[in-house]
N, C-alpha and C positions, 0 to 999 in steps of 0.2 A: 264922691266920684261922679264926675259930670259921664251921661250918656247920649250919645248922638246916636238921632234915628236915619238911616239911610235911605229917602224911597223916590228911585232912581229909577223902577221898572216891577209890571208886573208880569207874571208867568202863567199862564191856563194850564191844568191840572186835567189830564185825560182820565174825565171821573168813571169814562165807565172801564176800565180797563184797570186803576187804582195806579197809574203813571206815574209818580211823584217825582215835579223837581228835585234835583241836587243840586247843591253848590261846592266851590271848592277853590281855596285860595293858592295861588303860584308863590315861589319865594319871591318875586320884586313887592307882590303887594295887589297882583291883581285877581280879581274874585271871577270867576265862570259858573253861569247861571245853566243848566239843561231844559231847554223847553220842550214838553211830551208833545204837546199839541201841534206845534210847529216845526218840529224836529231840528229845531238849533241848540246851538252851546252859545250861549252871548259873552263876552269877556269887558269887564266892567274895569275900569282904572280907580285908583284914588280917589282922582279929580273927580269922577264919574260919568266921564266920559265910557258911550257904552259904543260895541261895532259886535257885528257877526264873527266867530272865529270859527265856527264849522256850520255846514247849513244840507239839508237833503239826506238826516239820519231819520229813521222810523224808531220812532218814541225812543230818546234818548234819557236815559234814568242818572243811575251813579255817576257820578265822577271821581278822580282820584288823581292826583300826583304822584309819581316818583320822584327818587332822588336828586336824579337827572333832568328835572322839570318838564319829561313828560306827561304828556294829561291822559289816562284812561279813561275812555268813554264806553258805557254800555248801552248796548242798542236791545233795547227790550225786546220789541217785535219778531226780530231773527234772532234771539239767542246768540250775541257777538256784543265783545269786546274789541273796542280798536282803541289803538293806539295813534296816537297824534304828539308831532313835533311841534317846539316851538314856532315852528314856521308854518303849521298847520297842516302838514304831511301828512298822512292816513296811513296805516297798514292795521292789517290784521291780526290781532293779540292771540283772539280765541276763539271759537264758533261753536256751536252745538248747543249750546246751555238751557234750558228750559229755563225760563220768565225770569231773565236775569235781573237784579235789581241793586242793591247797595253796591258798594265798593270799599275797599280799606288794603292802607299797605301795611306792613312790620316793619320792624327797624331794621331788619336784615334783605328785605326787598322782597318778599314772596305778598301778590295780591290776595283777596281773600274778594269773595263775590255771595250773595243769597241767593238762591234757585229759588220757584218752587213750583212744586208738582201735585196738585190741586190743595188739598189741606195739608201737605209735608213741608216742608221747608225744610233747606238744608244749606251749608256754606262751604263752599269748594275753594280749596287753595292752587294758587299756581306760583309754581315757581320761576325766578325771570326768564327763563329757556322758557318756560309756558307750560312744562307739564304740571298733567293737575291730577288730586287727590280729593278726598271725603275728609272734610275738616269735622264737620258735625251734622246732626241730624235731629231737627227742630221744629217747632211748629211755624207759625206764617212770620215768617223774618223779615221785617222793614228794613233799619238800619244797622250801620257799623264803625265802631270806631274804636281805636287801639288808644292806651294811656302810655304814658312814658316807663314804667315797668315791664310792658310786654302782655298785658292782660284786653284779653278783647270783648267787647262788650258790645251784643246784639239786642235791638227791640225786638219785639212781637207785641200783635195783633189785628183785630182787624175782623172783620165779619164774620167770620169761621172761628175769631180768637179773641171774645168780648172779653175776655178777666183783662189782655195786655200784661206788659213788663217787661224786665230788663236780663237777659243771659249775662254773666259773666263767665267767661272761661280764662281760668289762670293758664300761667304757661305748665305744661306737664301736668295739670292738676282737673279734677270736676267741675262737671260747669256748676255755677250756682245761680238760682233764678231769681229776682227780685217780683214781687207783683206790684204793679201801680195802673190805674184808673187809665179806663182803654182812650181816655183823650189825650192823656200823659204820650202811651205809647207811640199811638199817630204822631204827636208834635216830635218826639224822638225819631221820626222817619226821617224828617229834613237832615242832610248828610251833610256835616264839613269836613273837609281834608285838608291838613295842611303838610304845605314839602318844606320839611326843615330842612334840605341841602341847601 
């Protein structure tokens, strides 16, 4: 199997804040890049041809699709998720959150997002109405992302969390923690989302 390397752009990394890019793919095919640094979403084609699709966010983290091909975007800074149309519309998802960061949807449409609140971390759900709950209660949660059975699975680590590794949480069932090498964890931080609708 032949691999192509794509390098179309790069992204500065708000190190001292630990900002990380996300990416996150739309259903036609096209990829949106978050930059912390400069507070945009870049939207990247095929071809690769790249343009601005949001610009004037404060350190913009996760991203995420829905089914609907809208894009969620998390605004680290303020503690806010917004929501954005295909046509690049903005409203307000959610607000309040403490040091929001990854993003992930479920097959049934409820978001899932990482807080955290200095060495806690934790992952709150919202329902598409937007109300939200206490999904779990964790150490420093990087990323997230759901498999096609329903199972979701968060990184940690990070300065507070040298061992790193991997949460699994089944659906109704215990989380179960993998441990792997805290370089592992960090590379696990870089988010993709994809919208199968």
């Amino acid at each position: 199997m032949k691999k192509r390397v794509l390098q179309f752009m790069s992204v500065s990394v708000a190190a001292a804040t630990f900002v990380l890019p996300a990416i996150a793919y739309s259903a036609p095919g096209d990829l949106y890049v978050s930059d912390p640094v400069n507070g945009t979403v870049v939207k990247v084609t095929p071809a690769g041809g790249k343009t601005t699709f949001a610009s004037g966010l404060n350190s913009p983290a996760g991203l995420a699709f829905d089914r609907a091909g809208n894009l969620f975007v998390v605004e680290f800074a303020s503690g806010t998720i917004f929501k954005f149309t295909s046509d690049g519309s903005k409203t307000t998802f959610a607000s309040g959150l403490s040091s929001p960061g990854a993003l992930a949807f479920d097959g049934t449409g409820n978001l899932f997002v990482t807080e955290s609140f200095g060495d806690i971390g934790s992952i709150s759900k919202f329902t598409p109405a937007a109300t939200k709950s206490t999904f779990a209660s964790d150490g420093n949660l990087l990323g997230l992302a759901f498999d096609l059975l329903g199972n979701l699975f968060a990184s940690h680590g990070g300065a507070t969390d040298l061992g790193g590794g991997i949460i699994k949480y089944p659906p109704m069932e215990k989380a179960i923690t993998l441990r792997l090498w805290p370089v592992q964890a960090w590379r696990l931080a870089a988010r993709v989302s994809f919208c199968d609708g």
